[in-house]
C-alpha positions in Angstrom: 122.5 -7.2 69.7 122.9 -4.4 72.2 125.4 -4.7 74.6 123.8 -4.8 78.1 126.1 -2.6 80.6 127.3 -4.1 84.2 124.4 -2.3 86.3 126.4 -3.0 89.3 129.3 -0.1 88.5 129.4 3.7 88.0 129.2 6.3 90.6 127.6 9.3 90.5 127.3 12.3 93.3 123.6 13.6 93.8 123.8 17.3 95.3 121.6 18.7 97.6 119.1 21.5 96.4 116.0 23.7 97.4 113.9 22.5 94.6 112.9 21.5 91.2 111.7 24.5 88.5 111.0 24.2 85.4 109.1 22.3 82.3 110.7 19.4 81.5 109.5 15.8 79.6 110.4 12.5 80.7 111.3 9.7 78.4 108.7 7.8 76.7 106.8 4.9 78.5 109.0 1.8 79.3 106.1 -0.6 79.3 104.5 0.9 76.1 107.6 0.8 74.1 108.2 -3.0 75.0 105.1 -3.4 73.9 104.8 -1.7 70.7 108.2 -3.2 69.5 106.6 -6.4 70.2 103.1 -6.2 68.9 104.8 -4.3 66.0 107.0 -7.6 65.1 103.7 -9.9 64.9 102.0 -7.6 63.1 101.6 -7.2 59.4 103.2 -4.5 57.8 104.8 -1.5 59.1 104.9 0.1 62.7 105.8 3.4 63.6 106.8 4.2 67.1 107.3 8.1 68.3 108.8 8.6 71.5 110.3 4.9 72.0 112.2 4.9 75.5 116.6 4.3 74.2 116.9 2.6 77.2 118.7 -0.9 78.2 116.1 -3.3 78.7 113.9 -1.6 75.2 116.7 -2.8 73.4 116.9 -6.4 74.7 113.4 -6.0 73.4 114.6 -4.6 70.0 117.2 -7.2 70.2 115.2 -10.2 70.7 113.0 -9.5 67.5 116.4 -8.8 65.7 117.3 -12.5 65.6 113.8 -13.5 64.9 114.5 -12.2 61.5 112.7 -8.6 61.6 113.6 -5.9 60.6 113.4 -3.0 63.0 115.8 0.3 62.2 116.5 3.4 65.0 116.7 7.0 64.6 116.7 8.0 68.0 113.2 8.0 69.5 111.9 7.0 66.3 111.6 3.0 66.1 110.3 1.8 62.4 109.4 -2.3 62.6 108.8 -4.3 59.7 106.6 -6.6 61.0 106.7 -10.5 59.6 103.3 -10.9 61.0 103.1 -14.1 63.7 103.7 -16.8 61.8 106.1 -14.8 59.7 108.7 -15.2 62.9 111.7 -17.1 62.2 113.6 -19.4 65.1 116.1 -17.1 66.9 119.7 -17.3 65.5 121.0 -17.4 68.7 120.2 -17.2 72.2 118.2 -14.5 73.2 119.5 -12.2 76.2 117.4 -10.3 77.7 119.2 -8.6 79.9 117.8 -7.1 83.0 114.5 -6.7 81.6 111.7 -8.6 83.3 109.2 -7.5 81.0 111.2 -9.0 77.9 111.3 -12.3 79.2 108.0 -12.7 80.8 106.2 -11.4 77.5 108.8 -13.3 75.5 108.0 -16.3 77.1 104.2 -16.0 76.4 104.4 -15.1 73.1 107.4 -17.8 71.7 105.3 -20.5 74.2 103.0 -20.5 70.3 105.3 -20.3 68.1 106.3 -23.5 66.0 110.2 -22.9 66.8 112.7 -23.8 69.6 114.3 -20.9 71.1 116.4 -20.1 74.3 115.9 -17.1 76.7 118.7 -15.8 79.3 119.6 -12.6 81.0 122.3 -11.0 83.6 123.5 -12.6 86.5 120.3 -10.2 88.5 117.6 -11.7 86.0 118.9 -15.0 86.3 117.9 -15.3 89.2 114.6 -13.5 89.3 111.5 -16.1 89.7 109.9 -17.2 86.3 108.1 -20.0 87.6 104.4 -17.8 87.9 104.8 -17.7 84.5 105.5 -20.9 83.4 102.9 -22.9 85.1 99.7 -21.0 83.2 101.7 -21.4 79.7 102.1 -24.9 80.8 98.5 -25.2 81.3 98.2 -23.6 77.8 100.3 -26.5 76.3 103.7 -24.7 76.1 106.6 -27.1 76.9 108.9 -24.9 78.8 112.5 -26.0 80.8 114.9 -25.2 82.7 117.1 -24.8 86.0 115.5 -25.3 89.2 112.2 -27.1 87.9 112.0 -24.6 85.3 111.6 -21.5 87.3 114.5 -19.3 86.8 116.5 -18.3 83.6 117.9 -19.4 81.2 114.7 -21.4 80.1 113.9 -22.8 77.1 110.7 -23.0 74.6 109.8 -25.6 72.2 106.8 -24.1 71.1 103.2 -24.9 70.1 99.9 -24.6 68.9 98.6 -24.1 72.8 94.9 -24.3 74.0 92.5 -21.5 75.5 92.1 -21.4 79.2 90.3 -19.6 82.1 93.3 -18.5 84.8 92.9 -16.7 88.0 95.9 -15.3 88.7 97.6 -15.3 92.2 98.2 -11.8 92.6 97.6 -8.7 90.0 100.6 -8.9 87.8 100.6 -7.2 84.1 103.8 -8.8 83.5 101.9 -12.2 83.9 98.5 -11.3 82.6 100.4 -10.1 79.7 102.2 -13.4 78.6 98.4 -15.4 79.1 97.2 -13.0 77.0 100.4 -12.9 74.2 100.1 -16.6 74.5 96.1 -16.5 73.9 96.9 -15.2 70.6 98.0 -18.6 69.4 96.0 -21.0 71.4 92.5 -22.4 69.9 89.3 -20.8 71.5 89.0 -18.4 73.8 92.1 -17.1 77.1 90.8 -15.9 79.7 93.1 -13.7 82.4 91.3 -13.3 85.8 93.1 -11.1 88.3 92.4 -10.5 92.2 92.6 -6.5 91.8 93.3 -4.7 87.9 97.0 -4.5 87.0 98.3 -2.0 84.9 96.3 -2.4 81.5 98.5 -0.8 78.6 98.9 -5.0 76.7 94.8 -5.2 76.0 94.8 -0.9 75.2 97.4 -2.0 71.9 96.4 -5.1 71.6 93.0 -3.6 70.6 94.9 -0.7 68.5 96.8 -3.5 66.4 92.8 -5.1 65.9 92.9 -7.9 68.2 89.8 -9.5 69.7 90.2 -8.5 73.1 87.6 -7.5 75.5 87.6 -6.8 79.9 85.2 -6.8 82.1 86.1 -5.8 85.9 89.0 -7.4 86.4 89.0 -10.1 83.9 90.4 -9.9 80.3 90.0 -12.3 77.2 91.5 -12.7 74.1 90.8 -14.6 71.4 92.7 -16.5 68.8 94.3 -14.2 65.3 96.8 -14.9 63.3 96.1 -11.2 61.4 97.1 -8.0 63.8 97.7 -4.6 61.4 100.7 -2.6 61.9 99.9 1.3 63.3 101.6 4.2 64.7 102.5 4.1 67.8 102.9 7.6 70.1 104.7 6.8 73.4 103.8 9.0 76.0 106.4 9.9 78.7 106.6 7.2 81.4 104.7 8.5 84.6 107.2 5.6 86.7 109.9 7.9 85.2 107.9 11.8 86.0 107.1 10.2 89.7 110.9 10.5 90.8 110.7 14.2 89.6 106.8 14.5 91.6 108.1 13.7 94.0 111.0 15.7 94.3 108.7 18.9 93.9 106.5 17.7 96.2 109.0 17.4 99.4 111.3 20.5 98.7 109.0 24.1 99.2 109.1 26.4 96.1 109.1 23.9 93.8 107.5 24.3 90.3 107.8 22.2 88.2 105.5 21.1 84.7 106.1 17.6 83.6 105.1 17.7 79.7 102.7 14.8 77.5 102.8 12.3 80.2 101.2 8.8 80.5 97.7 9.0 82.9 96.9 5.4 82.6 94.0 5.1 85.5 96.0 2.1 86.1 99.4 4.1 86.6 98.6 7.0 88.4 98.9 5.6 91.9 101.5 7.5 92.7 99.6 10.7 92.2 96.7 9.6 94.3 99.4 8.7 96.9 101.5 12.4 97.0 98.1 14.0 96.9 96.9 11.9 100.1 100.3 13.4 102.2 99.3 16.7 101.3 100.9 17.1 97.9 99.7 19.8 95.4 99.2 18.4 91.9 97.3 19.3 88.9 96.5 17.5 85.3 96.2 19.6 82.4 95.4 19.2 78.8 94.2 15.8 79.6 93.8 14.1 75.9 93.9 10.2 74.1 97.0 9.3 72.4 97.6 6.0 70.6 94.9 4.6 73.3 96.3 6.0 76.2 95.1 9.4 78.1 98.2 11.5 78.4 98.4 14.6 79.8 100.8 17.8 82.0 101.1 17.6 85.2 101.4 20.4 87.4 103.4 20.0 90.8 104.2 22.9 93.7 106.3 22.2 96.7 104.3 21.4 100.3 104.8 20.2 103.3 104.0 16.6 103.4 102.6 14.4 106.0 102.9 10.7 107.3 100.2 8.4 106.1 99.4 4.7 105.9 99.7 2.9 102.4 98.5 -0.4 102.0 98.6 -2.9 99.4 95.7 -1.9 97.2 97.1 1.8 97.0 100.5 0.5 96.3 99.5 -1.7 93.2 99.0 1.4 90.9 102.2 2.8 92.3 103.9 -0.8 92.8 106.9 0.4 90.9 107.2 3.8 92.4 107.8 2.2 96.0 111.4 3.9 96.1 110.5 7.5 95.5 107.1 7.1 98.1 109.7 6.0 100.7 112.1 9.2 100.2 108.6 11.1 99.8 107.9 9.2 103.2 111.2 10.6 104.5 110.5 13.8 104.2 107.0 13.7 105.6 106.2 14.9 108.8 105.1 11.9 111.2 105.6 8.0 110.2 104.5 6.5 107.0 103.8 2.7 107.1 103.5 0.9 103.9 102.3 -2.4 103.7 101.6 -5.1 100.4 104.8 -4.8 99.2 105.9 -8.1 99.4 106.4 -8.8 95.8 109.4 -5.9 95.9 111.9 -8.6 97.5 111.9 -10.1 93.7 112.5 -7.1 92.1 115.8 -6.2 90.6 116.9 -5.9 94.0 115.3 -6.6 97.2 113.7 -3.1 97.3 112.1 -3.3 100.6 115.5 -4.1 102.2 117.8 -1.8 100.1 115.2 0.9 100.7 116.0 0.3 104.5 118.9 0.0 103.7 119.9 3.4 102.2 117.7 5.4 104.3 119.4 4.2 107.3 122.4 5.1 105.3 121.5 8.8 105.0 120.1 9.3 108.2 116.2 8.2 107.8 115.1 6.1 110.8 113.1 3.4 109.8 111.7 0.1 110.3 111.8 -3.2 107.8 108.8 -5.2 107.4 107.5 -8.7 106.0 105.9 -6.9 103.8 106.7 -3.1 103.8 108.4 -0.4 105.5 107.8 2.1 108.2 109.7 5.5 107.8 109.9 8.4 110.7 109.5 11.4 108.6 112.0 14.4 108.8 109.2 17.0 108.2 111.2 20.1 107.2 114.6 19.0 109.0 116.9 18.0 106.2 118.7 14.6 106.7 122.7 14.5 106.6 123.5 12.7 103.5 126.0 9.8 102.8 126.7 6.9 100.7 124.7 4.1 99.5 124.8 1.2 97.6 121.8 0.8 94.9 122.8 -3.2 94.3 122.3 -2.2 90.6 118.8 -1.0 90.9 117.7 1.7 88.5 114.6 2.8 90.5 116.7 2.9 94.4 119.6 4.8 92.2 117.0 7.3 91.1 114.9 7.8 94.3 118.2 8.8 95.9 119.3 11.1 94.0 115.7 13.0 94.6 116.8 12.5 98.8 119.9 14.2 98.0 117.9 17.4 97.4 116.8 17.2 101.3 120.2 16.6 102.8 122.9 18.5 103.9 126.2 16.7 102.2 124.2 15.4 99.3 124.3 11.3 98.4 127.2 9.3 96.6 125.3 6.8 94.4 127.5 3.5 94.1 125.7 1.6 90.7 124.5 4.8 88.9 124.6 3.3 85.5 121.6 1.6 86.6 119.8 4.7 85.6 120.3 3.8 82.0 117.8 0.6 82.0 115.0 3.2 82.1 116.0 6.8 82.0 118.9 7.7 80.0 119.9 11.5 80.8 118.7 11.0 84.1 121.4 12.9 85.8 121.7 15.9 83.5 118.0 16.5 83.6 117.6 16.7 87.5 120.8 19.2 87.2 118.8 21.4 84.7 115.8 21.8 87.1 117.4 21.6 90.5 117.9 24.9 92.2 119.9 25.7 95.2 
């Protein structure tokens, strides 16, 4: 099992710079390669992933299937997976850590909620204390029998699973993560599952469920699966993470003479919020070669440096962009006139607060701003540069990365206390902003 570093350690000093040029590409997809390991496990025969993100919470996923007896072998970005087929999945060895992976866990818990086998999911001391408890009351619905500290809503829980029945769920907020284990645990329940949502969360589960021949079909925003125990193995091409190009849109977007090409990069309609957001404060971006890979459109994108402006984002903007909410705030910072975001209330049960450690490090580089129930308001800089400074990124990969991109807009650069962060999602992170940045 891969040993999960301590998030919470590592500095690293972000410099300041005029701009980002250059062609670069990003690593692949983190949400796709969770996904393909997994789908790739309960499949039958053999899986092969191009492009698979090396990063810390992949392999928890990588990990977990490990002890569940299959047999999945690394060369780099290449990830081959034997898969047992579902009911070819053995009970766990040991414990299963998932590290600081979210994603794992909440799909874990779906999918083990059907399997006829006890097993045990934890994580680190941050994921431990993330809330699980949205996801265990729809699996409980299902049948699952699922326990645990605090009435079963936090980890370490554990699963004594099932055969589980079809429901019809409405969920209480758009949430792939949750959709995702309803529809993981759909695959062994008897009839029909049923995943309503109040707005369309990000859709990449039902795109390779479908690839690996599953019975899934959407309408709007509702999604059904139906019960297999038969999904075919594939090959799998991850396309580079678009969470993991925005910190580098960004970045061109809010420092003039900036060009920068961002190569074979996940569009997902329900991912590219963050472009639809930079474009709607002034930012130039184009798409090019726009194509299908492995069921999702992928294609270059194109960003010059502008001057942006303040704007208001509210919830059903943020959604596509939900993850991106660190880099729209630096974006934000840089803005002329005040940005107020708003429905970001689900960010204060993220790896970190984000809403507050946003606030947080702007204040501590010299961005006024103003916390929120639910958001943030920023007073944007416009083209004043701010001065710099340390902050603390409480062992969040996404604040650690954002910052670094405000470091190119200040005048002393940012000290980055928890840098190894960067490593849950985008190994290299550091080198490849120091190939591009210019000064």
């Amino acid at each position: 099992m891969s040993q999960v570093k301590d998030i919470f350690t590592g500095k690293e000093h972000a410099a300041p710079g005029k701009g980002l040029k250059g062609e670069i590409t990003v690593p692949g997809d983190k949400s796709i390669s969770h996904r393909s390991v997994i789908l790739g496990s309960i499949a039958e025969g053999r899986t092969e992933i191009s492009g698979f993100l090396e990063g810390e919470d992949n392999l928890s996923t990588i990990a977990a299937f490990s002890l569940m007896g299959v047999n999945i072998e690394r060369d780099g970005s290449r990830v081959t997976v034997e898969g047992r087929g579902l009911d070819g999945l053995q009970e766990p060895t040991d414990v299963i850590n998932a590290g600081n992976s979210g994603t794992t866990t909440r799909l874990l818990l779906g999918l083990l909620a059907g399997r006829p086998f006890f097993s045990v999911i934890t994580g680190d001391e941050s994921l431990r204390s993330r809330p699980m408890k949205r996801v265990v009351e729809p699996l409980t619905q299902m049948g699952a029998v699922i326990t645990g500290r605090k009435g079963s809503s936090v980890l370490p829980l554990s699963v004594s699973g099932r055969r589980l029945k079809g429901i019809a769920y409405r969920t209480p907020v758009a949430s792939a993560q949750l959709k995702s284990a309803i529809l993981l645990a759909g695959l062994s329940a008897d009839g029909e599952t049923i995943v309503n949502e109040p707005e369309k969360s990000r859709d990449h589960t039902e795109r390779m469920l479908r690839l690996f021949g599953a019975d899934v079909k959407t309408s709007g925003n509702s999604t059904s699966v139906r019960s297999t125990n038969r999904l075919t193995g594939c090959k799998i091409i991850v396309p580079g993470d678009i969470s993991s190009a925005a910190f580098f849109m960004a970045g061109a977007a809010f420092t003039t003479g900036s060009e920068l090409l961002i190569k074979d990069t996940g569009i997902n309609p329900t991912r590219v919020g963050i472009i639809d957001i930079l474009k709607k404060m002034g930012g130039s971006i184009e798409l090019n070669s726009v194509r299908e890979s492995s069921g999702e459109p992928v294609g270059d994108i194109l960003v010059r440096g502008s001057r942006l402006k303040g704007v208001d984002i509210d919830g059903s903007e943020l959604l596509p962009a939900i993850d991106e909410f660190p880099i729209i705030c630096v974006a934000a910072a840089f803005a002329e006139g005040t940005t107020r975001i708003s429905g970001a209330g689900e960010l204060r049960v993220k790896e970190s607060d984000r809403i507050a450690v946003m606030s947080e490090c702007l204040a501590a580089i010299g961005i006024k701003n103003t916390e929120i129930e639910d958001g943030i308001i920023i007073e944007g800089l416009g083209a004043k540069n701010a001065k710099g400074g340390t902050i603390k990124s409480y062992g969040d990969h996404r604040i650690a990365m954002a910052l670094a991109m405000a470091a190119l807009r200040t005048e002393t650069g940012v000290e980055i206390d928890g840098a190894a962060s960067v490593d849950v999602s985008f190994p290299g992170f550091f080198k490849l902003l120091s190939k591009v940045r210019f000064a």
